[in-house]
C-alpha positions in Angstrom: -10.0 8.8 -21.0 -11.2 10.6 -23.6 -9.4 9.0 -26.5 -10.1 5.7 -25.1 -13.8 6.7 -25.6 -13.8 8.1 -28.8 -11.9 4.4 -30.1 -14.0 1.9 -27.8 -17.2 4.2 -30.0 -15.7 3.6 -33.1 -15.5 0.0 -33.3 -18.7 -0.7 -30.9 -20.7 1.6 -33.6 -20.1 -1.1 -36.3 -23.2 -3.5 -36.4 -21.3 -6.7 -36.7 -19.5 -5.5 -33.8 -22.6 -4.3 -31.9 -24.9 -7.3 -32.1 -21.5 -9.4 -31.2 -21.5 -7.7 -27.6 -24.9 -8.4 -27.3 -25.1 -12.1 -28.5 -22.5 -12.9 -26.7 -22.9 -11.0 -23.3 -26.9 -11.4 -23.4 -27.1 -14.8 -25.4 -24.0 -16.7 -24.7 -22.8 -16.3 -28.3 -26.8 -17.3 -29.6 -27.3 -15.6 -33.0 -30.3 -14.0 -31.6 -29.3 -10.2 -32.9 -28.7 -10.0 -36.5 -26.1 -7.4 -37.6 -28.5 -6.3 -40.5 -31.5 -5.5 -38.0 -29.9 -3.2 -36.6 -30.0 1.0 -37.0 -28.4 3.7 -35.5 -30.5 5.7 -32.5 -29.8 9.2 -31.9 -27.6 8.8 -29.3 -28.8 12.0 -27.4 -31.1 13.2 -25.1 -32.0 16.2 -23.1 -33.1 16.6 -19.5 -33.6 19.9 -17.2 -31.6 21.3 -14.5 -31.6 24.5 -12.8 -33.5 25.9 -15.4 -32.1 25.0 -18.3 -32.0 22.4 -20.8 -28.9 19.4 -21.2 -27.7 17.2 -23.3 -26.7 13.7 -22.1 -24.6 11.1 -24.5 -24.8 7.5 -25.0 -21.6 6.3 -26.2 -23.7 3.8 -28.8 -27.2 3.4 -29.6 -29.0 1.1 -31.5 -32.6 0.1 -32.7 -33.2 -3.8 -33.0 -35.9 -4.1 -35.4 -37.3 -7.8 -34.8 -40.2 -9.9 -36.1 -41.2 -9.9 -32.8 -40.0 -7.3 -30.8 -40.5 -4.8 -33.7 -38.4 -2.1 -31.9 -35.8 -2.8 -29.5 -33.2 -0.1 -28.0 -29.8 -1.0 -26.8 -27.4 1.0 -25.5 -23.8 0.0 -24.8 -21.7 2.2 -22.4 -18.3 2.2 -21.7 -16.1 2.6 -18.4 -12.4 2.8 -18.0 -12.4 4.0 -14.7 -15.2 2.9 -12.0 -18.1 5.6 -11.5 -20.2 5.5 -8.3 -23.0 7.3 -10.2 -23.3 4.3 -12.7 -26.5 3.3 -11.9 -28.3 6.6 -11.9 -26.8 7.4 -14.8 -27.8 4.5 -16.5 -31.7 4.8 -15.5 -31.1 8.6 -17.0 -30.6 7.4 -20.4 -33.0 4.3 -19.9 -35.4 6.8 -18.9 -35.4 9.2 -21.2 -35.3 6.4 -23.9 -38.5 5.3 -22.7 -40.3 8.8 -22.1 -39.4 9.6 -26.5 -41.5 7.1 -26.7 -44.7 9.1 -25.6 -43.5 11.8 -28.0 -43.5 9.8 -30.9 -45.8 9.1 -33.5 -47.1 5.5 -33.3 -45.2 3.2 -36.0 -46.2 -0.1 -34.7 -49.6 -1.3 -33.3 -50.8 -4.9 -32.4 -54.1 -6.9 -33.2 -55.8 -5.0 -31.2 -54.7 -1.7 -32.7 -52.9 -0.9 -29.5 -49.6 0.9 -29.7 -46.7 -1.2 -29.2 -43.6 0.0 -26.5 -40.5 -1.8 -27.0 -38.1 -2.4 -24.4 -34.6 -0.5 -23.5 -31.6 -2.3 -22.7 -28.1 -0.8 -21.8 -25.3 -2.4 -21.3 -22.0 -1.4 -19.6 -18.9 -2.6 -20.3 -16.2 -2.1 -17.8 -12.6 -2.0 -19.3 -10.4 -2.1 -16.1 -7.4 -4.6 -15.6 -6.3 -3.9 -12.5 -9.3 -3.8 -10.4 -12.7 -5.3 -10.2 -15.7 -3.1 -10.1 -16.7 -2.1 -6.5 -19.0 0.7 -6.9 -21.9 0.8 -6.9 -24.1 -1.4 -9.1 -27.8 -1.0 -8.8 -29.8 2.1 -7.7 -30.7 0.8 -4.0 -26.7 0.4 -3.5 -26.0 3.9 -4.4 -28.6 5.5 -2.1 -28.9 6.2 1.2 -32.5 5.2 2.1 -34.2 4.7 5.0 -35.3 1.1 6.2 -39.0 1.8 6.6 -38.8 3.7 3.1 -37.1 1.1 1.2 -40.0 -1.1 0.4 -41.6 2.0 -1.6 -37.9 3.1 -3.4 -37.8 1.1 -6.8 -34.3 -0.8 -7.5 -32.7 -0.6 -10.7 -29.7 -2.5 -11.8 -27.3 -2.0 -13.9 -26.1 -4.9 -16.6 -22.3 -4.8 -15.9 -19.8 -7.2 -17.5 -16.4 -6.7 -16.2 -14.2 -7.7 -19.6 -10.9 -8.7 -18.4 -12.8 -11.0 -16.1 -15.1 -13.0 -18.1 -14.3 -16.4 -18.5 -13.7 -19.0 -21.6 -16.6 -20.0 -22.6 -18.1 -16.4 -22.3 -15.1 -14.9 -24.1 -15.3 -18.1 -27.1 -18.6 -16.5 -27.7 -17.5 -13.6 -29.6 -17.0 -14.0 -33.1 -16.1 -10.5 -34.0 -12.8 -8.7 -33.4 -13.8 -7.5 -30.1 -13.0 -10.9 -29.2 -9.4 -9.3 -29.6 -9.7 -6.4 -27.4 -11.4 -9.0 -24.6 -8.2 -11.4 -24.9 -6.1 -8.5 -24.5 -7.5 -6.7 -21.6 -7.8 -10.7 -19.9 -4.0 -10.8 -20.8 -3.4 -7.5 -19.2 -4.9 -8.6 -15.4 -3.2 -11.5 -15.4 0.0 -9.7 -16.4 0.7 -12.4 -19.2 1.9 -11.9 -23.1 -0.5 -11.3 -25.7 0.3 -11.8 -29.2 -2.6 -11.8 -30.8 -4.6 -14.2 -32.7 -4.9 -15.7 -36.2 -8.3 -14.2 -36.8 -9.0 -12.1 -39.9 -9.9 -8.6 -38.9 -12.8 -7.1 -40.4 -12.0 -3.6 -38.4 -8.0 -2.7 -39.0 -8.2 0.7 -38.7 -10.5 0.6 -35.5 -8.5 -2.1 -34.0 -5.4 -0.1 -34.4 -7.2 3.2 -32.7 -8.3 1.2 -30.1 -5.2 -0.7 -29.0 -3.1 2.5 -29.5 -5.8 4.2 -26.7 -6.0 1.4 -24.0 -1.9 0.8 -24.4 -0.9 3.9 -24.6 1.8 2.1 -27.5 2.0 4.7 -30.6 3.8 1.9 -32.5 0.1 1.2 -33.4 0.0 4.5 -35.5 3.1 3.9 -36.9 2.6 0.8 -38.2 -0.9 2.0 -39.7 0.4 2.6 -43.4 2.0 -0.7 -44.0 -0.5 -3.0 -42.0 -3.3 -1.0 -44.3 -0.7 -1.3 -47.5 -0.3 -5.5 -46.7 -4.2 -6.1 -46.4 -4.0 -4.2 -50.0 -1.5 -6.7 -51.4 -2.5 -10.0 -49.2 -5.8 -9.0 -49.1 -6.3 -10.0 -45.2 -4.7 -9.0 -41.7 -4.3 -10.8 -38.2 -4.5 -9.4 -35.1 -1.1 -11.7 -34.5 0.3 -10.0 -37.8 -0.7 -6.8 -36.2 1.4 -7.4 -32.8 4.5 -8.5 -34.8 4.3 -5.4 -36.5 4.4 -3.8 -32.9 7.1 -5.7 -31.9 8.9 -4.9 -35.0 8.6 -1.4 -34.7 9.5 -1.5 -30.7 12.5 -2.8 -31.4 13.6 -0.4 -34.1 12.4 2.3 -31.9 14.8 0.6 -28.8 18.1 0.4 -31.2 17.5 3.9 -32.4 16.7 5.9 -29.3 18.0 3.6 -26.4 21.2 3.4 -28.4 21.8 6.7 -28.8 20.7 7.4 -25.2 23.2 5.1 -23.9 26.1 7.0 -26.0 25.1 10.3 -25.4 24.5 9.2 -21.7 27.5 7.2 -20.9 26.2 4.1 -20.0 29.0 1.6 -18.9 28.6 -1.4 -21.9 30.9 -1.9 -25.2 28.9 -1.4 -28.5 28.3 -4.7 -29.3 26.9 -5.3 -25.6 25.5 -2.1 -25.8 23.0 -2.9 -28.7 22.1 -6.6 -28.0 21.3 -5.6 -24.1 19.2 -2.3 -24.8 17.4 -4.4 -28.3 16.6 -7.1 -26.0 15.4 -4.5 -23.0 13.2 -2.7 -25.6 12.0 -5.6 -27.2 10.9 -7.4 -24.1 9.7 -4.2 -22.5 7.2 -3.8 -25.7 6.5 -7.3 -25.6 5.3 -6.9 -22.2 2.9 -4.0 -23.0 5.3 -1.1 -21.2 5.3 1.1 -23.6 5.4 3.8 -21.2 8.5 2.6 -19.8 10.5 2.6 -22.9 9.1 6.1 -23.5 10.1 6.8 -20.0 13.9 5.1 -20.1 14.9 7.0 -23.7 14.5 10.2 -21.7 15.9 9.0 -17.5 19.3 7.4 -17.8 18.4 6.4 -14.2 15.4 4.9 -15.0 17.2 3.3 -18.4 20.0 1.7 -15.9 17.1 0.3 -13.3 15.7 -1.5 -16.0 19.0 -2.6 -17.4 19.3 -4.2 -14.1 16.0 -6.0 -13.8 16.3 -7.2 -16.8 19.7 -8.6 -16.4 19.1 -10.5 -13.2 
């Protein structure tokens, strides 16, 4: 999860990218955040425990500096896998955004000369395909709180948007390439092909981290030199440019190490049959987003052979 992370941060920290999430998630695609009001926060804050003093990370931070809000925070955190402590650790961050605030020196005052708090938002953005979120989702669903307490426990919620489920109009509102990564992880739950669209990216070598992390394809880094050395010469790339590339070098990588498997392996086809049925296996097999299972079938001659057979049916 880890390298997921580190990519979904690197294209989320980009301020065309950031205020896209939150037009379009918070605005239905409204131009309300503009990418040049925006400035990084310190993404870190400290809280104690048992004695001692911790660090706790957003994955992006941002001030929204507004004619009318002055100040804004927003926070964008990102989830692979579902976390039952969501919620409190959402109000952790929220909260200690808030408390800085009492800590700081006073930059902006109203008519009244009264100090002006700005508001914290955080926003979490759930990256799962196969399953929809079912934990927990406010702080009153987490706890266990007794009836005659409850009207004295304050909720808190937690804004979630569940990506590969949003729908078409929320997913038209993105104008940035994240609108990629959405269209890809929608593809992915409903187990369909994605080949990208005929966008312009603004992000290449982001969008190539990214896609390499949630698809676990390295193709992705090995196409990095010559997608970078065509936006030199062409001057722009397309995420559908990008995906033929993929393909491309999936089904170099099929005729050089399925090939070679099936010779060294024994594999009962005649050459010619040989390389048109593992090429077409490979290339299908990448098409589909399995990259594991090529990896997988260069190194299990059973595994190789199952698949033969699927995909010969």
């Amino acid at each position: 999860m880890g390298k997921k992370d580190s990519a979904e941060k690197l294209l989320e920290a980009h301020n065309d990218v950031f205020a896209d999430i939150v037009n379009a998630l918070l605005f239905g695609g409204e131009q309300i955040v503009k990418e040049d009001s925006l400035t990084d926060a310190q993404p870190f804050s400290s809280f104690k425990a048992t004695g001692d003093t911790r660090l706790q990370e957003r994955d992006v931070a941002k001030y929204w500096n507004d004619d009318c809000i002055r100040i804004g925070f927003c926070g964008i955190e990102n989830q692979t896998a579902q976390d039952r402590d969501m919620a409190l650790r959402v109000i952790s961050y929220d909260g200690a955004a808030y408390r800085s605030q009492l800590s700081e020196k006073p930059q902006n005052k109203n008519k009244s000369g009264e100090t002006v708090r700005y508001p914290v938002v955080t926003l979490v953005l759930y990256f799962g395909t196969e399953h929809r979120w079912s934990a927990a989702k406010s702080l009153h669903e987490r706890l266990s709180i007794n009836d005659r307490l409850m009207p004295f426990v304050s909720d808190y919620k937690m804004n979630l948007f569940e990506l590969a489920w949003l729908s078409d109009e929320q997913i038209s509102a993105f104008k940035s390439d994240f609108r990629e990564v959405v269209e890809y992880l929608r593809s992915c739950r409903m187990h369909t092909r994605y080949e990208g669209s005929e966008r312009e990216l603004q992000h290449i070598t982001e969008m190539l981290e990214l896609f390499r992390a949630i698809s676990g394809d390295e193709s992705f880094k090995a196409i990095e030199p010559a997608i970078l050395n065509t936006k030199k010469e062409k001057g722009g790339i397309k995420m559908y440019d990008v995906f033929r590339a993929v393909k491309d070098e999936g089904i170099t990588l099929g005729r050089n190490e399925g090939i070679a498997l099936g010779r060294n392996e024994g594999i009962a086809l005649g050459r010619n049959e040989e390389r048109t049925s593992l090429l077409s296996l490979f290339a299908a097999l990448y098409a589909a987003g399995r990259a594991d299972d090529v990896r997988k079938a260069t190194s299990d001659l059973a595994y190789l052979q199952k698949l033969l057979d699927e995909y010969q049916k």
